[in-house]
C-alpha positions in Angstrom: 152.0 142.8 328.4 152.0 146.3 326.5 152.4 146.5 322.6 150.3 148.9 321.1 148.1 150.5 323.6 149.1 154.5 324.6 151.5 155.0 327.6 149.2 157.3 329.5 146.8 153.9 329.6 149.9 152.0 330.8 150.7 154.8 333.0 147.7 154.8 334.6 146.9 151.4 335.3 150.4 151.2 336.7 149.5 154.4 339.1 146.0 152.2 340.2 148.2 149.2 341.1 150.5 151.4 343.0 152.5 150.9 345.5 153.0 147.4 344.2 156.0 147.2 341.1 154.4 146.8 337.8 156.4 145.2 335.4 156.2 146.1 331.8 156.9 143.6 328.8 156.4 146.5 325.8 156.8 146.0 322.2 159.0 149.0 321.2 158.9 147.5 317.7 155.7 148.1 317.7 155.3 151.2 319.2 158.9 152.7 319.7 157.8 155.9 321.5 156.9 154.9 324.5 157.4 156.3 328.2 156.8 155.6 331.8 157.2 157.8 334.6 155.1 155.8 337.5 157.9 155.0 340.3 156.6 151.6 340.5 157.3 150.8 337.1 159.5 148.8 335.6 160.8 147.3 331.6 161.6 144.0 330.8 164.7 144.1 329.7 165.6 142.6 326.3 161.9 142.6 324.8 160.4 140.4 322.4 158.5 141.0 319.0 154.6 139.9 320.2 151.7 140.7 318.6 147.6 138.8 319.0 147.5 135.1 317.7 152.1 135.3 317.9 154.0 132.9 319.7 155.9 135.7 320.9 153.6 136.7 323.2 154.2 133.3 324.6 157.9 134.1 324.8 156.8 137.4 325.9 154.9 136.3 328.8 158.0 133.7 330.0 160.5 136.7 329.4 158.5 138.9 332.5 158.5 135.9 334.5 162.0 135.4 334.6 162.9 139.2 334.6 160.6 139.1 337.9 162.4 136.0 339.3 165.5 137.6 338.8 164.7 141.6 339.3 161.8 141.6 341.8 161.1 140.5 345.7 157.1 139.5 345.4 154.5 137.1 346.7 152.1 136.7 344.0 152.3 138.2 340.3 149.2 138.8 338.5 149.3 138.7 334.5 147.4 141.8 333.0 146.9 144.0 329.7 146.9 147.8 329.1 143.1 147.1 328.9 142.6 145.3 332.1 141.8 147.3 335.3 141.4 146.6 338.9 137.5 146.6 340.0 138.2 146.3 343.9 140.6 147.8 346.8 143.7 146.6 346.5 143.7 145.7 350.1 141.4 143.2 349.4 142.8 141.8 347.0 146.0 141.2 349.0 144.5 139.6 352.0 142.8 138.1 349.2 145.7 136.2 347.7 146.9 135.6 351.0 144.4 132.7 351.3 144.8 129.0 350.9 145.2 128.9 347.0 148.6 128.9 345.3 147.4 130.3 341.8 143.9 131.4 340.0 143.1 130.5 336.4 140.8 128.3 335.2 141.3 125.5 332.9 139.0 123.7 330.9 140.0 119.5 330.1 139.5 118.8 326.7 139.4 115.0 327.7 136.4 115.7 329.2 134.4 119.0 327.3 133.0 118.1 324.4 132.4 121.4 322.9 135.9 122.1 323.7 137.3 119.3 321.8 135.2 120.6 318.5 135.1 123.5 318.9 138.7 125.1 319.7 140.9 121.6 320.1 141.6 121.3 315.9 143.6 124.2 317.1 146.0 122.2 319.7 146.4 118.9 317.4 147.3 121.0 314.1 149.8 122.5 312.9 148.7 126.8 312.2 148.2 127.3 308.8 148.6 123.4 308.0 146.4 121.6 305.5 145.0 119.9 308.5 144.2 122.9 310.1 142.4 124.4 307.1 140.3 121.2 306.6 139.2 121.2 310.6 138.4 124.4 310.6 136.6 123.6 308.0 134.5 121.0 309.4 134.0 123.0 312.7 132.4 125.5 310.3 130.0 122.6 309.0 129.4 121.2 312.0 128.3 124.3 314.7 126.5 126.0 310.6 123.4 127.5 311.7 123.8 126.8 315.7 123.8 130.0 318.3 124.5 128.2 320.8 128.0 129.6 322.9 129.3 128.8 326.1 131.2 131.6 327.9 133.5 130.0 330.5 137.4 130.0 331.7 137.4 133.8 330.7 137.2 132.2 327.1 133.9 131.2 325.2 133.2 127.9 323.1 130.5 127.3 320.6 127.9 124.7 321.4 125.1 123.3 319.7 125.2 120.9 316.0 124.1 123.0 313.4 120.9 121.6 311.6 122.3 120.6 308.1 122.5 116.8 307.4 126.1 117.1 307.3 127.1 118.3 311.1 126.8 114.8 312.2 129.4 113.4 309.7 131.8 116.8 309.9 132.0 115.7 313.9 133.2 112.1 313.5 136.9 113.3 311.9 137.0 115.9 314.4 136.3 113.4 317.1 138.5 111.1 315.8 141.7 113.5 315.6 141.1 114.7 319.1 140.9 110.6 320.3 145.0 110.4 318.7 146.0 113.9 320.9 144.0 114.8 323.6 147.5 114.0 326.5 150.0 114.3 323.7 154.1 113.3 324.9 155.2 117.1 325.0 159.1 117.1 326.6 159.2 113.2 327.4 155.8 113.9 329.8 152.6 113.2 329.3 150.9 116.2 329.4 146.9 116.5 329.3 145.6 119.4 327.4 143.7 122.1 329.1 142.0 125.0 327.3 141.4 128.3 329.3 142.0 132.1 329.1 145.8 133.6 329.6 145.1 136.1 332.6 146.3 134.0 335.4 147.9 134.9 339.0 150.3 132.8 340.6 152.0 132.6 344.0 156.1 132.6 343.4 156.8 129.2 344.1 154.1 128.7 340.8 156.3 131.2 338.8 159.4 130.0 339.4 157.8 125.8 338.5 156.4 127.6 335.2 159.3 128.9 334.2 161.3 125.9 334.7 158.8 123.9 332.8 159.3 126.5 330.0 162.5 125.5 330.0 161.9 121.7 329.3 163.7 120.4 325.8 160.7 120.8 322.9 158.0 121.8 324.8 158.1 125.3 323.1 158.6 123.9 319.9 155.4 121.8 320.7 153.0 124.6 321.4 154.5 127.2 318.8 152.8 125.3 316.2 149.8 126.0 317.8 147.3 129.0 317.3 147.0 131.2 319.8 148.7 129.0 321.9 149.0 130.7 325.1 145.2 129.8 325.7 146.1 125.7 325.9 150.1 126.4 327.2 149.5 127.9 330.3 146.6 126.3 331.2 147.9 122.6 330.7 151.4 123.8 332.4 149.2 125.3 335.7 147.3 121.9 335.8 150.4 119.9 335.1 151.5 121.2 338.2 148.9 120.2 340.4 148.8 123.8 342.0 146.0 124.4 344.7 143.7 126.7 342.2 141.3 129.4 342.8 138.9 130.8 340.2 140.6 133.8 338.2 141.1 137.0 339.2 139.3 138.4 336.2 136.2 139.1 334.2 136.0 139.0 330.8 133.9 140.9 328.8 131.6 138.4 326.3 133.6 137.7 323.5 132.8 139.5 319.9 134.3 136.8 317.5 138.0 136.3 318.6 138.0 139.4 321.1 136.4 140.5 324.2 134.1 143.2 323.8 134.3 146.7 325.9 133.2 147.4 328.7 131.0 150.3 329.1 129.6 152.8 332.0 126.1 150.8 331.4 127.8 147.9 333.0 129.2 149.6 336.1 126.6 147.5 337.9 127.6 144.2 337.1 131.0 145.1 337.6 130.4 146.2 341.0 128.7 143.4 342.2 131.3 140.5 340.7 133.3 138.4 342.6 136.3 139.3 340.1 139.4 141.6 341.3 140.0 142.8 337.5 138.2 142.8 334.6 138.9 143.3 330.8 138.5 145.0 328.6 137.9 148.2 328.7 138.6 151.4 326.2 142.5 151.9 325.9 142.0 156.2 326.1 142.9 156.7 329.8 139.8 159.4 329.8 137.1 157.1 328.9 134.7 157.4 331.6 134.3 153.7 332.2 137.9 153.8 333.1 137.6 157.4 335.7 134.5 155.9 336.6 135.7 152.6 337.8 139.1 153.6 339.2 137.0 156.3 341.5 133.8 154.6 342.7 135.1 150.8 342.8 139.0 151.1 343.8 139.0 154.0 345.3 142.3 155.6 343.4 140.8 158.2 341.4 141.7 161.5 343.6 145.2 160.8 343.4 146.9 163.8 341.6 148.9 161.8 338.6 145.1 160.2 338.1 143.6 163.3 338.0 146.3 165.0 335.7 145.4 161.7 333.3 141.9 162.5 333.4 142.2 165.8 332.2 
């Protein structure tokens, strides 16, 4: 998913995932001057207009997966970012996927998480911009106040803890209450249980191909594009909806500054090498940072090929 990021960082994450195809949904109204050389590459044809906290990224993400049903002969398709880099061999991340799961995300139940359902779920049983939103996200403001309490999970994080003023209490009980009326809403005549989580997901093809016919279903678009940043309950609730056999995610996010992730940085080289993850996110967008060089050559093992090295320089 590539809007705004340089095309040498495109380039070379495509060159690290190489020989596998890399499929690229760009924004060209965002950034019209944009290039690919990488043999493995290829565009989504037709783009959409996406952008953070848009539904079309939503339709953004649905347009690759049908271009790949259509276009491309794979296995498994893993959902990444110009920002997102591989932090293992390749090889093992094939025999990897090879294994007994059908897709990796995680999803969190909002029936079941309390600090999910204050914290984040206003955002799936309102309407963006709404005057309901507004006055929940209000009230989750009143009630978390003073509390530093955060959760990170699902490659998302969620605030935790009820702020000391006298009036958290009360700001919970409307909150509570709303969630009770939509917590497994009718979304396209199905009963559909609502599932928070992050967007980075990796599915075998069978997985695709049920997500995109789901997609498909009378009003459930119309359902979630109310929704902000809706990709983060959509594709969650879909996976689980299916009943898929799941594996953790493939990726490791950096903690969360406010809305976004925060960088990655050589200092955590480390931590990186010693996670469980196959990619990891985010790092700096200029293809010579030296986080970047640094994990492409010492953790995958790419970084002495000569297009890498040209991008380095």
């Amino acid at each position: 998913m590539s809007a705004v990021a340089p095309s040498a960082t495109v380039e070379q994450l495509a060159q690290a995932l190489a020989p596998h195809p890399v499929l690229v949904h760009h924004d060209f109204s965002q950034t019209p001057d944009f290039t690919l050389q990488a043999p493995n590459v290829q565009f989504v044809s037709d783009p959409v207009r996406t952008g953070w906290a848009q539904f079309g990224f939503v339709d953004g993400i649905f347009k690759g997966l049908q271009h790949a049903l259509r276009q491309l002969d794979f296995d498994y398709l893993q959902l990444l970012s110009p920002s997102c880099l591989p932090i293992k061999p390749l090889a093992q991340f094939e025999r990897y996927v090879s294994g007994p799961h059908d897709a990796h995300f995680e999803a969190i139940d909002l029936r079941r998480d309390g600090d999910a359902r204050l914290s984040v779920g206003y955002r799936a049983w309102t309407c963006e911009g709404s005057l309901a939103h507004r006055l929940a996200r209000r009230l989750v403001a009143v009630y978390y106040g003073d509390s530093q309490g955060r959760r990170e999970q699902a490659g998302i994080w969620l605030r935790t803890g009820r702020s000391s003023s006298p009036w958290a209490r009360p700001a919970g009980w409307p909150l509570q209450a709303m969630a009770q009326l939509a917590l497994v809403p009718r979304v396209a005549g199905r009963r559909l249980p609502l599932h928070y989580g992050s967007v980075w997901f990796g599915a075998r093809r069978p997985v695709i191909e049920a997500l995109v016919r789901a997609y498909g279903r009378a009003g459930l678009r119309e359902h979630f594009a109310r929704m902000h940043i809706a990709e983060e309950f959509l594709l969650p609730s879909l996976l689980m909806h299916l009943g898929v056999r799941r594996g953790p995610m493939n990726h490791r996010v950096q903690r969360f500054d406010g809305a976004h992730p925060g960088l990655f940085t050589t200092e955590h080289l480390n931590a990186l090498r010693q996670s469980s993850a196959w990619f990891a996110r985010k790092f700096p967008v200029e293809p010579q940072a030296a986080v970047r060089q640094q994990v492409l050559r010492d953790l995958v093992g790419v970084a002495h090929g000569p297009a890498l090295s040209g991008l380095a320089a």
